[in-house]
N, CA, C and O of each residue as an XYZ file, in Angstrom:
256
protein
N     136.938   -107.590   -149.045
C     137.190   -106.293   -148.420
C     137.529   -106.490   -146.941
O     137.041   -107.340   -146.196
N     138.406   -105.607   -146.654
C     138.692   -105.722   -145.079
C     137.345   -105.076   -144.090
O     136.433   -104.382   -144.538
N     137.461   -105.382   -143.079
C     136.721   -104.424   -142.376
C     137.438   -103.430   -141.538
O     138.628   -103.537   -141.240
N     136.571   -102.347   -141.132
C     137.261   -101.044   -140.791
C     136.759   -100.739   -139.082
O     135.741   -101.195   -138.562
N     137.900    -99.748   -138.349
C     136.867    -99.516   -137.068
C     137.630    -98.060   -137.106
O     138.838    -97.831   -137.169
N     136.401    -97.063   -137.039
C     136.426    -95.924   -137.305
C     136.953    -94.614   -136.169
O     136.141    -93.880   -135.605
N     138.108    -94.537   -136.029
C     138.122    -93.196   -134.706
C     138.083    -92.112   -135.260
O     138.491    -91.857   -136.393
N     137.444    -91.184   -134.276
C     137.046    -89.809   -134.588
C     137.277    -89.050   -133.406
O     136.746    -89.432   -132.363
N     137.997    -88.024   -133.415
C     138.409    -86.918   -132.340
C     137.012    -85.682   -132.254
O     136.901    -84.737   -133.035
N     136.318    -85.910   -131.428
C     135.340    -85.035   -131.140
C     135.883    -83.641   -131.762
O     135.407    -83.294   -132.843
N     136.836    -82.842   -131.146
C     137.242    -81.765   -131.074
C     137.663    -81.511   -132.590
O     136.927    -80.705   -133.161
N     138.960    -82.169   -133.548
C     139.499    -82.161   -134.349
C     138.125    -81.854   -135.317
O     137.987    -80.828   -135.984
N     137.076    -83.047   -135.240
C     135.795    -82.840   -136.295
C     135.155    -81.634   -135.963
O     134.690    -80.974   -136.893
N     135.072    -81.327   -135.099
C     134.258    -79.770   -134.335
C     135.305    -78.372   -135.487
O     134.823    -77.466   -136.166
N     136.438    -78.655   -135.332
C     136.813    -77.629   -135.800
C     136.505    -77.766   -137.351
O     135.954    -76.787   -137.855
N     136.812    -78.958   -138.262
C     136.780    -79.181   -139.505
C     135.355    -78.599   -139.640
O     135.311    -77.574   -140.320
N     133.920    -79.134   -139.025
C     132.512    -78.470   -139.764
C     132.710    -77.298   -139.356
O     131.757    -76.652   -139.792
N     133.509    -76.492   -138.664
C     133.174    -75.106   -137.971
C     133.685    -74.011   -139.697
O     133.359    -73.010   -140.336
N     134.676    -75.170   -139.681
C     135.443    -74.307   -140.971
C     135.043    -74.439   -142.339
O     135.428    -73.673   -143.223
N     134.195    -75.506   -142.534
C     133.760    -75.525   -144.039
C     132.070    -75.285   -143.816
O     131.319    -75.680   -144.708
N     131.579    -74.712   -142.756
C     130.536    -74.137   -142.418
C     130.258    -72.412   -142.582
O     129.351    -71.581   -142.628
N     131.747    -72.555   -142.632
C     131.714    -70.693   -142.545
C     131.855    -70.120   -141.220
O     131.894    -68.897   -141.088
N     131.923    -70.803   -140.358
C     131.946    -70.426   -139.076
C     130.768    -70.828   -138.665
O     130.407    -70.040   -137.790
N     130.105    -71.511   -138.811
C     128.948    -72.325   -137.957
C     129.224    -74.310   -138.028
O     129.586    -75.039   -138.951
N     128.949    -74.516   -136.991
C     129.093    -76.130   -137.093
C     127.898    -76.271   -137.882
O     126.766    -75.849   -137.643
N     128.575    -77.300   -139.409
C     127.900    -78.035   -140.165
C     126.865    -79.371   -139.014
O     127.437    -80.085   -138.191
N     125.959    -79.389   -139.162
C     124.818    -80.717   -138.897
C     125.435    -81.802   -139.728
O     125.728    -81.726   -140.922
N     125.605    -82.922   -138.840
C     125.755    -84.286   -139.359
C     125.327    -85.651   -138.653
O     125.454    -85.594   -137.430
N     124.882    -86.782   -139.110
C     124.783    -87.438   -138.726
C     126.319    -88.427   -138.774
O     126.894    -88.857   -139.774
N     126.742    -88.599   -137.154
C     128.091    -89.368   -136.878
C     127.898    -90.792   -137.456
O     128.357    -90.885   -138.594
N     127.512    -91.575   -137.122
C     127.383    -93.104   -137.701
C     127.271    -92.994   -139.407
O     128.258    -93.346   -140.053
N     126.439    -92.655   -139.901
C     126.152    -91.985   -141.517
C     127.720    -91.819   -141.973
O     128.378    -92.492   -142.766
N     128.045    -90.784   -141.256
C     129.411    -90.219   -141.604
C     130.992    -91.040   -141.450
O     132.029    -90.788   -142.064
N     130.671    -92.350   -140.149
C     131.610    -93.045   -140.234
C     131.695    -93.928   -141.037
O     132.733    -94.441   -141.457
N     130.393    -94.229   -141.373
C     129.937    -95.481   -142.485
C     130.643    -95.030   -143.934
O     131.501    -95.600   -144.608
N     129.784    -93.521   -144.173
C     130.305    -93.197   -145.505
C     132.006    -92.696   -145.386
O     132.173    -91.937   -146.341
N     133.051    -92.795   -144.760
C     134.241    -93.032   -144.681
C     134.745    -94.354   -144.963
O     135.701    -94.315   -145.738
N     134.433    -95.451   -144.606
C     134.825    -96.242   -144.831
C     134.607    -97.013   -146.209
O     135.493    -97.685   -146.737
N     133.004    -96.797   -146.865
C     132.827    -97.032   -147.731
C     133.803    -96.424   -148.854
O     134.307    -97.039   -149.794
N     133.929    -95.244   -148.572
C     134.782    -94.934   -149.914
C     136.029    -95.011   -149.728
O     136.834    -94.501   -150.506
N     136.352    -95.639   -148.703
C     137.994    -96.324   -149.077
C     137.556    -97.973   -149.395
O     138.539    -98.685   -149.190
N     136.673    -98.555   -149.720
C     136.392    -99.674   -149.890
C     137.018   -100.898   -148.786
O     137.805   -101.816   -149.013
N     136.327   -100.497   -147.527
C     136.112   -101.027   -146.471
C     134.756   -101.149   -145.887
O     133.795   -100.489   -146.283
N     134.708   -102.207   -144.722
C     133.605   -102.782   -144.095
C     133.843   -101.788   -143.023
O     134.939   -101.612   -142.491
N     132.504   -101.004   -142.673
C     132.440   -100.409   -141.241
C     131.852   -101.721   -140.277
O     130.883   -102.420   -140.570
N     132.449   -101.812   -139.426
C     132.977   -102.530   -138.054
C     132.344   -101.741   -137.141
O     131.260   -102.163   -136.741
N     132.784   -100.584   -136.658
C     133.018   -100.171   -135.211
C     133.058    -98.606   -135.349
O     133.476    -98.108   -136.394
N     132.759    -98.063   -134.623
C     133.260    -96.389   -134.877
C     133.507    -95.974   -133.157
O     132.724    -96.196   -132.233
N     134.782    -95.345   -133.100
C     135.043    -94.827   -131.453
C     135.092    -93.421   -131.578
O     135.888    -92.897   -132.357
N     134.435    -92.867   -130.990
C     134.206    -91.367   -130.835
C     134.800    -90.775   -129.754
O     134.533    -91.197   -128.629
N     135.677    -89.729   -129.932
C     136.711    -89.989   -127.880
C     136.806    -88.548   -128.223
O     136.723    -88.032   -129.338
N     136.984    -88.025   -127.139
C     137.523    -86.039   -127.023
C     139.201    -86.468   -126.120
O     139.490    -87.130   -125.123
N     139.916    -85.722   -127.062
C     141.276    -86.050   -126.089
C     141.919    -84.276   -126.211
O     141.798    -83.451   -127.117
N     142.690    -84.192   -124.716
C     143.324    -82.579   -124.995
C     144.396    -83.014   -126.227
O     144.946    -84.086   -126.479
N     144.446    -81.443   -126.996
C     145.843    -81.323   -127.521
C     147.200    -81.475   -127.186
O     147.876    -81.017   -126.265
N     147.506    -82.379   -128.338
C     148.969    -82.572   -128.047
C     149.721    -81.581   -127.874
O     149.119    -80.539   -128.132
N     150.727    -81.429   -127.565
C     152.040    -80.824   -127.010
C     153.378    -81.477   -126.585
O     153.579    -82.374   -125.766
N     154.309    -80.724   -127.430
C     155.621    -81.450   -126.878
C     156.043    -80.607   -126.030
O     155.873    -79.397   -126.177
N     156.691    -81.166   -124.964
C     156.996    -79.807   -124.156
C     158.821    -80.388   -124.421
O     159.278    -81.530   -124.480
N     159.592    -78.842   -124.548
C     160.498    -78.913   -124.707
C     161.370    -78.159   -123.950
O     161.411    -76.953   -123.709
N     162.299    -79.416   -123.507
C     163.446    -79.087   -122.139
C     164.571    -78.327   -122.358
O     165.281    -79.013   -123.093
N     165.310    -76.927   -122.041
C     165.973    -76.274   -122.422
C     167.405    -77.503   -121.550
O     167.108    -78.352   -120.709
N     168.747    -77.266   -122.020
C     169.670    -78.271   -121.869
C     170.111    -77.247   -120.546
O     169.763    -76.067   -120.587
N     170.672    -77.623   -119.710
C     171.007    -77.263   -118.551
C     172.368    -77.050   -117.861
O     172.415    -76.685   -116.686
């Protein structure tokens, strides 16, 4: 099996438990949760990076 290193978008996961919570953030344990990701793609958890980044945006240039 390979091993795995796990990223996770603070924000992106915030919204996912908000929404299968019903509108309340689901309780989870993060490490638990990166572990059991990797396991069921039949990978070695390694590493897990947890980062908050703003939303993307393309900004788009009108031609001139």
């Amino acid at each position: 099996m390979e091993e795995a290193i796990v990223l996770i978008d603070s924000g992106f996961l915030s919204k996912v438990t908000k929404h299968f919570g019903g509108g309340i953030h689901l309780r989870y344990n993060l490490l638990k949760f990166a572990k059991n990701l990797s396991g069921k793609e039949d990978l070695i958890f390694k590493q897990l990076l947890y980062y908050t980044a703003p939303p993307f945006h393309i900004s788009v240039l009108s031609p001139t």
